[in-house]
VOGUDREN-959232 format. One record per atom (N, C-alpha, C): residue in three letters; x, y, z. Coordinates in steps of 0.02 Angstrom, whole numbers, plus 50000, padded with zeros to 5 digits. Layout:
! VOGUDREN-959232
ALAXYZ/...
END
This chain:
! VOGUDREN-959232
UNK501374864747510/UNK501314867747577/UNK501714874247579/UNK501374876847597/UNK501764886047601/UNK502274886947673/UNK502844887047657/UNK503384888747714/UNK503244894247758/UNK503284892947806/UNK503274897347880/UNK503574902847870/UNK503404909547863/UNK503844915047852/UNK504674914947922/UNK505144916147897/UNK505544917147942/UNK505444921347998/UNK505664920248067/UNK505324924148121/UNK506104929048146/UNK505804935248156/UNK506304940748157/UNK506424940748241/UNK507354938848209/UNK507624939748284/UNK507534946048337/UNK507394944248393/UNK507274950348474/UNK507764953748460/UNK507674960048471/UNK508034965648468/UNK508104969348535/UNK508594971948561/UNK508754976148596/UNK508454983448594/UNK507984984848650/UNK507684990748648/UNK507924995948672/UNK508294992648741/UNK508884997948777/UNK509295000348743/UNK509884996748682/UNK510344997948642/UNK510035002748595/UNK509245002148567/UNK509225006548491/UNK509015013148532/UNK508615011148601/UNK508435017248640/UNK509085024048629/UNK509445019848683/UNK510205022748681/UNK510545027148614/UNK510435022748556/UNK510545025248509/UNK510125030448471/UNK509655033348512/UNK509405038448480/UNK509485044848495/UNK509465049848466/UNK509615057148472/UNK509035062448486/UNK508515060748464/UNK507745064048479/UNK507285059448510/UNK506835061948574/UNK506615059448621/UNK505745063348619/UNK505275060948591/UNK504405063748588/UNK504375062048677/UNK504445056148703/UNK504205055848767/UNK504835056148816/UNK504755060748861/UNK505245060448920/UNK505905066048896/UNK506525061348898/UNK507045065848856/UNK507735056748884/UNK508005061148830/UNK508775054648841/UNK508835051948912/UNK508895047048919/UNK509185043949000/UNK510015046448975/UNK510165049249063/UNK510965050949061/UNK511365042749074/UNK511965041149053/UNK512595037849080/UNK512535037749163/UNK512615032349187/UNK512765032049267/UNK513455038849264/UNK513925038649208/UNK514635044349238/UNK514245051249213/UNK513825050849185/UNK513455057649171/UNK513145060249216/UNK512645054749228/UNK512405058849321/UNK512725059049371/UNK513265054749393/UNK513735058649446/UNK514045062849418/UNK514485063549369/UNK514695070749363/UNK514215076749372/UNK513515075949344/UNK512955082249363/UNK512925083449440/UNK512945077949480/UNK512675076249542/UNK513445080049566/UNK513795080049554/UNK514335082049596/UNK514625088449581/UNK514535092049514/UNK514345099549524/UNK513575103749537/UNK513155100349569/UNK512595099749594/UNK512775101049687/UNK513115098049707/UNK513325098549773/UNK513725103649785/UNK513675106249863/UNK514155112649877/UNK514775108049901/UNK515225112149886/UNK516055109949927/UNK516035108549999/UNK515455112950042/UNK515525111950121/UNK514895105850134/UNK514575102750090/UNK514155098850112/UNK514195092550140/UNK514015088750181/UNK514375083150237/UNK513645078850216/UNK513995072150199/UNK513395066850189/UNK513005064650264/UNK512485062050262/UNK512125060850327/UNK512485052650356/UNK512085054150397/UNK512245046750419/UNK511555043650463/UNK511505034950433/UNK510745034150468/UNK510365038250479/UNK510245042750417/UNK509615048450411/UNK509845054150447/UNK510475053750489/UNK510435060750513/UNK510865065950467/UNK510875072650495/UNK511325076550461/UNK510965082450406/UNK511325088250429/UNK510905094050369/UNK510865092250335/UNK511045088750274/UNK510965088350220/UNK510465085650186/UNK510155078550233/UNK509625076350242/UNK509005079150263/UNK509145080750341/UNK508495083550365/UNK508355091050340/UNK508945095250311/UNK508535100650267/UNK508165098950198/UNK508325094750167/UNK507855090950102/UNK507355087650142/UNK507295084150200/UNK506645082650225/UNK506085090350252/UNK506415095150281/UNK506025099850284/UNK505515104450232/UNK506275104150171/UNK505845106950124/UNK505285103450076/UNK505405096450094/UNK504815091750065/UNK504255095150112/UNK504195094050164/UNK503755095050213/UNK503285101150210/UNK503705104250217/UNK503595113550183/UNK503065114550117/UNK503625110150080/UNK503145112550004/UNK502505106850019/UNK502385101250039/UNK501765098250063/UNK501255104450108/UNK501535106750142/UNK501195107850197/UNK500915104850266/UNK501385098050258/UNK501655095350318/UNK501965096550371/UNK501755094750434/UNK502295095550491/UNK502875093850487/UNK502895087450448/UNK503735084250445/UNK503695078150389/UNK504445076950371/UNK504345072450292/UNK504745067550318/UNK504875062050310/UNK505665058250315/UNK505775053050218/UNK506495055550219/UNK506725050750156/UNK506795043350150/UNK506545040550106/UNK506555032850119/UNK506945030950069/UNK507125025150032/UNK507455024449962/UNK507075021649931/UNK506375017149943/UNK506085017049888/UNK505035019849918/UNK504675017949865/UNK504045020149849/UNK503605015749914/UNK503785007549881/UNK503435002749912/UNK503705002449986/UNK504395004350010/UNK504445005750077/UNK503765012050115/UNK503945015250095/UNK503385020850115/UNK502805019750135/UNK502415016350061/UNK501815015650050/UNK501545009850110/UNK502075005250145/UNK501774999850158/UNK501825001650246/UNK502215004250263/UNK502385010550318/UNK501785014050339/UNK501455018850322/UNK501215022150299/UNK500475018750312/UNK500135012950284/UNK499685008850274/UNK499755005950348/UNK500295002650381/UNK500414999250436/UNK500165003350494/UNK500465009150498/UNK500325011550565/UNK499635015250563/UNK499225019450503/UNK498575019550508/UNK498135014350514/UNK498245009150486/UNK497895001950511/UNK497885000750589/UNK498445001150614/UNK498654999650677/UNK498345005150725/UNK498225010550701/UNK497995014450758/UNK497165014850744/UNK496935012350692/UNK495955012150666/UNK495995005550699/UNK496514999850731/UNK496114994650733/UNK495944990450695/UNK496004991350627/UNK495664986750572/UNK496304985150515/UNK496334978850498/UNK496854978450444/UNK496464977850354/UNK496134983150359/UNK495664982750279/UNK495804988450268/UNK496164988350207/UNK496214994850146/UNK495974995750113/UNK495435003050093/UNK495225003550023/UNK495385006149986/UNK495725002049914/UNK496235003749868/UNK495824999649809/UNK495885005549735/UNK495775004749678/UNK496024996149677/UNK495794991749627/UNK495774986049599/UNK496604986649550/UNK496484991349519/UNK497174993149482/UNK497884996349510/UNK497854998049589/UNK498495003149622/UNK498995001249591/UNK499275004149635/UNK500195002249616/UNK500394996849675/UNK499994998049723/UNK499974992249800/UNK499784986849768/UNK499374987049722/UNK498914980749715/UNK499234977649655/UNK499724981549614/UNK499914977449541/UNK500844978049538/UNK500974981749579/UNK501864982849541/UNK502264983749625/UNK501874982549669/UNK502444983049731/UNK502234974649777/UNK502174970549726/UNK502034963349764/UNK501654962549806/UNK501184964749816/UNK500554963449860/UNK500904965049944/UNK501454970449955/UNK501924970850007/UNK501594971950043/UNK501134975650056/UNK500514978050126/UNK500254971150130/UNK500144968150081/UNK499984959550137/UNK500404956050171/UNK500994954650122/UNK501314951150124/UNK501744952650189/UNK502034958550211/UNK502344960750278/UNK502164963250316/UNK501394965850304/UNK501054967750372/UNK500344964350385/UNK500264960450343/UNK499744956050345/UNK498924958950361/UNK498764965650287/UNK498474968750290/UNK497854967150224/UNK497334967950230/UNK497014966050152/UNK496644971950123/UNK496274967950090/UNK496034974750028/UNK495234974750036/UNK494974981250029/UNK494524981149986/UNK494374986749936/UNK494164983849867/UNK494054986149819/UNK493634992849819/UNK493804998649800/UNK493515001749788/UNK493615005449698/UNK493025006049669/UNK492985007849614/UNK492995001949546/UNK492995001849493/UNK493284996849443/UNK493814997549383/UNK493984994049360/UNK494474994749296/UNK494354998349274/UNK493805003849256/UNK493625005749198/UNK493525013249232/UNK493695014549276/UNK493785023249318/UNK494045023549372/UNK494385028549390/UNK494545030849472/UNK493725029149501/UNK494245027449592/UNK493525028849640/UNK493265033549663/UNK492785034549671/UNK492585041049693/UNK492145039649752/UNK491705045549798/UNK491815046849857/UNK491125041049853/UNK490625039849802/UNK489955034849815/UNK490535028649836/UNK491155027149800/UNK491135021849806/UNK491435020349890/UNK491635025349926/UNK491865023949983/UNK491275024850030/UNK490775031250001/UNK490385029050032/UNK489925024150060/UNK490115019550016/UNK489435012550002/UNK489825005550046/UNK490625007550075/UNK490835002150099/UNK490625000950172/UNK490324996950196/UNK489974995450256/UNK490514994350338/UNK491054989250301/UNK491444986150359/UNK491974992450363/UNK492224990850428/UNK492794997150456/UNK493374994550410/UNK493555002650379/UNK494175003650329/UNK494785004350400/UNK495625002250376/UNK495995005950429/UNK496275010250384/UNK496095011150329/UNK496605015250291/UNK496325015650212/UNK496175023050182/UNK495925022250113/UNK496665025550089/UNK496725025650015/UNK497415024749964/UNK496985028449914/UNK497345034649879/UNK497125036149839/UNK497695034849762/UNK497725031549720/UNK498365034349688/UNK498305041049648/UNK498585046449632/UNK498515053349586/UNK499325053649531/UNK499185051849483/UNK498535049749433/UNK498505042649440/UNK498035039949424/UNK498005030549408/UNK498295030949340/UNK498715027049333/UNK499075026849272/UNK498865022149244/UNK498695013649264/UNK498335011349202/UNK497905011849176/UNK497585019949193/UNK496885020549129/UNK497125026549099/UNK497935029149107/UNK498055033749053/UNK498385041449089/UNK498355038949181/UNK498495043349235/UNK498005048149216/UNK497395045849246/UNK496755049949270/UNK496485052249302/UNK496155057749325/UNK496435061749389/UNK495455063149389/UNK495415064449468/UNK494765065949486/UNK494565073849470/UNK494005074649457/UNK493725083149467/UNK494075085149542/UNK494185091949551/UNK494345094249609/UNK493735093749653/UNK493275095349626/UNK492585095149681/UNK492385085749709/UNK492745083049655/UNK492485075749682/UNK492995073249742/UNK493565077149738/UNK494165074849767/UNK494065078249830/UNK493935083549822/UNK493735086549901/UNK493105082749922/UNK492725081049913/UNK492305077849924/UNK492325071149948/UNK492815069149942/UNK493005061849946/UNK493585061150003/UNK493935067350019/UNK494275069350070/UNK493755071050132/UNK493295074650104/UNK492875076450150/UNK492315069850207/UNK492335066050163/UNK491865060150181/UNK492325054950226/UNK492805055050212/UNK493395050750263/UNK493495054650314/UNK493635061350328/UNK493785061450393/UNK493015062650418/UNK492435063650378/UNK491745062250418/UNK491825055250446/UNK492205049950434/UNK492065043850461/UNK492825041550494/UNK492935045350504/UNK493865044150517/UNK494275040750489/UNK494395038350433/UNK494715034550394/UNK495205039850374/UNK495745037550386/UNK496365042150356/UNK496575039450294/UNK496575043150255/UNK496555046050181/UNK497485046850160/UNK497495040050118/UNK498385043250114/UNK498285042950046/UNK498865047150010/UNK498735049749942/UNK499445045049921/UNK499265039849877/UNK499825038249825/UNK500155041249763/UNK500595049249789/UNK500605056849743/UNK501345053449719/UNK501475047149694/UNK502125046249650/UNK502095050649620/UNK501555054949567/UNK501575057249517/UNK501185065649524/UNK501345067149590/UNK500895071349619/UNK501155079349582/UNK501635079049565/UNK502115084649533/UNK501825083149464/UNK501735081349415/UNK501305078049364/UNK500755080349361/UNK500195080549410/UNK499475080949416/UNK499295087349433/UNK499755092249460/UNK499475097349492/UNK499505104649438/UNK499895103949381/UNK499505109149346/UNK498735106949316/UNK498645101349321/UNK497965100149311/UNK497265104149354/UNK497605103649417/UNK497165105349466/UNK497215113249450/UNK497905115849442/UNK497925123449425/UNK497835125349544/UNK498125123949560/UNK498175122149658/UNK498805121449676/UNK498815126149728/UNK499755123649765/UNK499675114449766/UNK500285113849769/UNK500705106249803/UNK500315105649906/UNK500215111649925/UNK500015111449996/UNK499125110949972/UNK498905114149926/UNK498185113949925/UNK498005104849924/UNK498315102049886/UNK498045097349859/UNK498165090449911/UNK498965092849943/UNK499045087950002/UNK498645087450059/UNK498325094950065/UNK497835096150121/UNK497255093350123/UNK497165088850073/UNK496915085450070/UNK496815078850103/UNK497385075650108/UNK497585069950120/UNK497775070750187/UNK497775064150239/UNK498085063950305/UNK498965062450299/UNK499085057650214/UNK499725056050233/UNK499935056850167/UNK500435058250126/UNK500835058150059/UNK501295057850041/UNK501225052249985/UNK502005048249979/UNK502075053549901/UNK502745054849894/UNK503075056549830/UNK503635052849804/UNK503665053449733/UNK504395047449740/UNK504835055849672/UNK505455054949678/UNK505755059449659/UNK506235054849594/UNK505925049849587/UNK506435046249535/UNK506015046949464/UNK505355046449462/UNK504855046149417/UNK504845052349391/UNK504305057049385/UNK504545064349346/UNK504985067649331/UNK505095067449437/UNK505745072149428/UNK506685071349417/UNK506475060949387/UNK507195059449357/UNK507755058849404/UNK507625057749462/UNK508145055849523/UNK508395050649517/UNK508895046449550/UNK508955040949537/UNK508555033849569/UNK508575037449614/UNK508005033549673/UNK507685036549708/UNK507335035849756/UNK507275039249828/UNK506495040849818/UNK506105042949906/UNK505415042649900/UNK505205046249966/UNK504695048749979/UNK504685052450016/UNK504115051850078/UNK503955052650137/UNK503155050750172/UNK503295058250208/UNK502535062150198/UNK502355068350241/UNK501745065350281/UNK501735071050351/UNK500985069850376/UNK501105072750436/UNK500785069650474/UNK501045072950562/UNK501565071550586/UNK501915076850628/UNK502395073150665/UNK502375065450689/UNK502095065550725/UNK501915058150774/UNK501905050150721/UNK501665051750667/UNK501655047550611/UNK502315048150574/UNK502785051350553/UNK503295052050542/UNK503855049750577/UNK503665050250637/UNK504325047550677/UNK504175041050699/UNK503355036950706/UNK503395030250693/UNK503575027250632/UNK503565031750565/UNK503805028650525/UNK504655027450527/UNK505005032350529/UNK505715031150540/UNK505715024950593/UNK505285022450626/UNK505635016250672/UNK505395010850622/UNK504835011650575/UNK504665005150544/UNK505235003750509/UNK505535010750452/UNK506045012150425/UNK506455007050419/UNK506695010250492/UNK507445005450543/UNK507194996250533/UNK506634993050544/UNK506634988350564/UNK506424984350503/UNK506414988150423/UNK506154986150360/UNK507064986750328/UNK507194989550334/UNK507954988150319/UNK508264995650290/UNK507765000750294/UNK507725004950268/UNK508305012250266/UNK508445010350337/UNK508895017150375/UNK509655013350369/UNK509915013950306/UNK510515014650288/UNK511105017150301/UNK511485017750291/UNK512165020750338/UNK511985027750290/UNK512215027750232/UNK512085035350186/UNK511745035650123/UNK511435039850134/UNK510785040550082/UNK510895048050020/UNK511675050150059/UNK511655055350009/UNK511735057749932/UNK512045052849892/UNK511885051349828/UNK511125053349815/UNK510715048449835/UNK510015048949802/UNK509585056949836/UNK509615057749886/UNK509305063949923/UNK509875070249867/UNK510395070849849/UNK510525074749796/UNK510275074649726/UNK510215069649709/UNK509995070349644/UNK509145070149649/UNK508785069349712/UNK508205070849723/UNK508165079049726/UNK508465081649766/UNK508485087949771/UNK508715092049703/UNK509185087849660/UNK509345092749602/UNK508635090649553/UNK508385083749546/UNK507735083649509/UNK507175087749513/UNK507355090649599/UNK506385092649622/UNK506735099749584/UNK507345105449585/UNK507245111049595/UNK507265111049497/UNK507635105449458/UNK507635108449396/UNK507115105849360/UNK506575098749374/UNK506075098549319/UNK505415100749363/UNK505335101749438/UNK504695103349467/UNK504345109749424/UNK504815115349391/UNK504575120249387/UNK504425118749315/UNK504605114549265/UNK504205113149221/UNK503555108249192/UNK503285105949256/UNK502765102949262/UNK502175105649214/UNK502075112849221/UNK501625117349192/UNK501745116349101/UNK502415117649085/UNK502755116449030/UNK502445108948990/UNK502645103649041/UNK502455096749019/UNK501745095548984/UNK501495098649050/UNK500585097249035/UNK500425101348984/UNK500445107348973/UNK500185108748877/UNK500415105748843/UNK501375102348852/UNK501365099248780/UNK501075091748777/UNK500955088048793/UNK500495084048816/UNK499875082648776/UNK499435091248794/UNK499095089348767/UNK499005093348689/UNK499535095548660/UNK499685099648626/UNK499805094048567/UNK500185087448595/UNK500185079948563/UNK499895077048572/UNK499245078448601/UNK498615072448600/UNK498405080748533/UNK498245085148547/UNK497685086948476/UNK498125084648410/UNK498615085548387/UNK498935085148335/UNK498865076848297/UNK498715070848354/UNK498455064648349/UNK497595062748343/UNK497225069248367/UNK496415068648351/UNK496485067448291/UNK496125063748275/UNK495665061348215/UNK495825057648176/UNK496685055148192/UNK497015049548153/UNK496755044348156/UNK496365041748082/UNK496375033348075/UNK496445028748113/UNK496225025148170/UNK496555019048194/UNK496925020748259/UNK496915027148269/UNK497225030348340/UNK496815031948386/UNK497025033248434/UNK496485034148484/UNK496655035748565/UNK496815045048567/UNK497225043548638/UNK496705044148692/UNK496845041748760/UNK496325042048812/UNK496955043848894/UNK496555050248922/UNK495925052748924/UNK496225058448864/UNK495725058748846/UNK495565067748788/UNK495175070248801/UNK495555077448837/UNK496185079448848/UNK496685075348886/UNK497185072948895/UNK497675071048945/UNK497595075748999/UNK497675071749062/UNK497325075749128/UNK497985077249176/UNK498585073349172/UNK499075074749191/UNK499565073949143/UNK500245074049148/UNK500855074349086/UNK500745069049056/UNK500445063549051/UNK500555054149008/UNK499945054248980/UNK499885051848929/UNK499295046748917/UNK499275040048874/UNK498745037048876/UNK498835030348824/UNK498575033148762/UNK499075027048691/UNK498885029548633/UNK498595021648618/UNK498015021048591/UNK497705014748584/UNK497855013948509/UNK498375009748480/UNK498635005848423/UNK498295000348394/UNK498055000948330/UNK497944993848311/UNK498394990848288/UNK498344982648325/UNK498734976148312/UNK498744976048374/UNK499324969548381/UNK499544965448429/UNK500334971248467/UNK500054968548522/UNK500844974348582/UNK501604969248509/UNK501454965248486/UNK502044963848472/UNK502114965448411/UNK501594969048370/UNK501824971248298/UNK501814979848324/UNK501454983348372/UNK501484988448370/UNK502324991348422/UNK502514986048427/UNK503124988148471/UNK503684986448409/UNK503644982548358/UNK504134983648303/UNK503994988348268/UNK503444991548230/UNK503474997948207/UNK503655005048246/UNK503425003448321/UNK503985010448319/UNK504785008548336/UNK504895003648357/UNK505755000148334/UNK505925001248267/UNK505815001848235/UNK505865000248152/UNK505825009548145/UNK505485012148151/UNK505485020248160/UNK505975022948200/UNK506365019948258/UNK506725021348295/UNK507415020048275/UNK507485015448233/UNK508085012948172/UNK508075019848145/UNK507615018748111/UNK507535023348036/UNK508035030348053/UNK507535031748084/UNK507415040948117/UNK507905042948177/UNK507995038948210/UNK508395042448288/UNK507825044848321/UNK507245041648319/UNK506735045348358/UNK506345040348410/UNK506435042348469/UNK506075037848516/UNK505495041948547/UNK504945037848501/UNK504175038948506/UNK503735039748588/UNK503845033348621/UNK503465033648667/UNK503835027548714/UNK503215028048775/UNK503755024048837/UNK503895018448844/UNK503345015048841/UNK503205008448843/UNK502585006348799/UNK502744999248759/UNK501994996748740/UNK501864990648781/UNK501034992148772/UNK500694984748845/UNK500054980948773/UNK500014976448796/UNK499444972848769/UNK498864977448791/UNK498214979048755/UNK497634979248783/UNK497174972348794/UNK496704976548845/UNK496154968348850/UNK495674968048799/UNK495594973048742/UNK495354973448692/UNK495814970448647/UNK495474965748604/UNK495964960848553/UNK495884965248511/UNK496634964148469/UNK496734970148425/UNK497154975748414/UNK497074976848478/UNK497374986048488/UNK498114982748545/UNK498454988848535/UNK498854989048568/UNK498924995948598/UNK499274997648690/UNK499375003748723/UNK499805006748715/UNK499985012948695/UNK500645015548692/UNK500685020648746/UNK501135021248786/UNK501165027448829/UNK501575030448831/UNK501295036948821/UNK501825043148809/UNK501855049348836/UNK502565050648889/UNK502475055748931/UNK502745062448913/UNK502615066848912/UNK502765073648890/UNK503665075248949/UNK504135077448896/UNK504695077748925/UNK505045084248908/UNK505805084348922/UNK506075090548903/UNK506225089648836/UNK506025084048789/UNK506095082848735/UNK505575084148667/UNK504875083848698/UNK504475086448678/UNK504285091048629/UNK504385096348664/UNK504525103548632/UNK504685103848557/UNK505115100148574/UNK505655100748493/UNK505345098248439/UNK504645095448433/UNK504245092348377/UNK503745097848357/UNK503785099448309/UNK503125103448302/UNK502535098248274/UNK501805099448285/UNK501455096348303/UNK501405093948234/UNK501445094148163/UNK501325090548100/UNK501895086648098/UNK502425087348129/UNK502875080048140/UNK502685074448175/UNK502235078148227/UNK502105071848279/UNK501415068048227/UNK501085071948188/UNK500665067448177/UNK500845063948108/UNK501485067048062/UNK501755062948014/UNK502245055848051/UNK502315055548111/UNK502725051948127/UNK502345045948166/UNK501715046548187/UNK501285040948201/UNK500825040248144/UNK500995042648089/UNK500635040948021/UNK501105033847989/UNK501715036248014/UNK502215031447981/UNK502135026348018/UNK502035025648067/UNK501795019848134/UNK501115014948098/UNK500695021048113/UNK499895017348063/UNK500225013247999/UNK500575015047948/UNK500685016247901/UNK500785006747894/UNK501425005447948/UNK501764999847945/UNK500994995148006/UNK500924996248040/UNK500254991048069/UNK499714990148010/UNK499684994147969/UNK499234993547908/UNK498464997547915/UNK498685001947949/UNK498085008347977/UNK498125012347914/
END
């Protein structure tokens, strides 16, 4: 009888993370004493923390959210799923109807606990399928009264995939033909818009309502944002208050929001060529396979053969080797076989020239047996 090969002890991903010196996706996470020390020569000497949302310091970072939207007014929240479920509540509440039409895959529907049901006792309907964004047939074709459609920009589990501009206006256009207010799930909206090659106001003008979160691209520590009309803004600050939301002081995170938006917003443009500057350098590799090609905003998926659990030890095992941390996360696919890798274009990027990047997922193939 042939012995069971020995099974290789779990490894710490945070620790070898940590331990690396070169970064293909994103760039180094700082030390909690690293970012307050940034955060605190980041701040002026005369600046006074808010209190329960009030206070310059606050409501001028809410203006200039607002501003660069092209909103009447913004308010700060501390997280995404506060917003989003805010946001969903009181357009429901004023259409009358508690039915949302939201992708099968959102971020409402898969990573913030089903919270629009669960605390405002709101439901779904599906628009679009696994296998693409929705587009404007598919809202067109829904019969029963919507109180609220959700767009997310980009959908990230198919690789953060972003609509044609003409389909997107179009799809803006068809909701307020039927009055359905149109809120944009723009976590990643700083991400998507050199795509569009469109102001931050073009693209919001779109939308009746838009959430941003300042922890995701732009590396904040927390914090999240809701624009739209006045009148909607200031019912949200009462949902705020009564979700647990309006805190004594919020100024930690609204600083390092504000130092995120002014030092990586302006390299958004930067991100997105290299991006896809590391998806061409990966065409045509053996056994690889990134999607969408081109990458449509800064991320995309790299489709691996094997199992999420052999393709997440070869780049561990590369990450030993080298000091090099490849990509963000690996996921199972629903295709047996393959595994997802996702990898976001960072301030780290740069520093690979493109026959490294593809000798260095050769060494990846190499060990899955590609």
């Amino acid at each position: 009888m042939t012995e069971p090969s020995p099974t290789r002890p779990p490894r710490d991903k945070d620790q070898i993370r940590a331990r690396c010196t070169r970064f293909l996706t994103r760039q180094r996470a700082l030390s909690p004493k690293e970012t307050l020390q940034a955060l605190a020569d980041h701040v002026g000497a005369d600046e006074r923390a808010d209190m329960y949302g009030k206070g310059k310091l606050i409501e001028d970072f809410e203006r200039e959210i607002a501003a660069l939207l092209g909103k009447p007014a913004a308010v700060f929240m501390p997280s995404g799923t506060m917003v989003q479920t805010i946001a969903l509540r009181i357009w429901c509440g004023r259409r009358g109807s508690g039915t949302v039409g939201l992708h099968p895959l959102s971020h409402l529907e898969r990573n913030e606990s089903q919270a629009y049901r669960a605390l405002h006792g709101l439901s779904s309907h599906y628009l679009g399928d696994d296998s693409r964004q929705f587009r404007r047939k598919d809202l067109e074709s829904v019969a029963e009264k919507l109180g609220a459609a959700v767009l997310e920009m980009p959908l990230r589990p198919l690789g953060c995939v972003l609509l044609p501009w003409e389909e997107l206006a179009g799809l803006s256009l068809l909701a307020r033909e039927r009055g359905i207010p149109l809120h944009l799930d723009g976590a990643r909206i700083w991400e998507s818009q050199p795509y569009y090659a469109k102001s931050l106001q073009e693209i919001a003008r779109l939308f009746d309502s838009v959430y941003v979160s300042f922890y995701k691209g732009l590396g904040a520590i927390a914090g999240a944002a809701l624009a739209g009309p006045k009148d909607l803004i200031d019912e949200a600050c009462l949902w705020q208050h009564r979700q647990g939301g309006r805190v004594a002081q919020l100024y930690p995170y609204v600083l390092s929001a504000r130092k995120g938006l002014a030092e990586r917003l302006p390299l958004m443009g930067v991100f997105h060529a290299e991006i896809r500057r590391v998806a061409e350098a990966l065409r045509g590799l053996p056994g690889l396979r990134v999607t969408p090609d081109p990458p449509e905003a800064t991320s995309m998926l790299i489709a691996l053969p094997g199992s999420q659990e052999q393709a997440e030890s070869a780049v561990l095992d590369l990450a030993e080797e080298t000091g090099i941390w490849l990509v963000d996360r690996i996921m199972a696919s629903p295709i047996q076989g393959l595994a997802l890798a996702e990898l976001t274009a960072g301030t780290g990027t740069s520093a690979f020239a493109s026959a490294e990047v593809r000798a260095l997922f050769e060494r990846v193939l190499a060990r899955l047996g590609g």
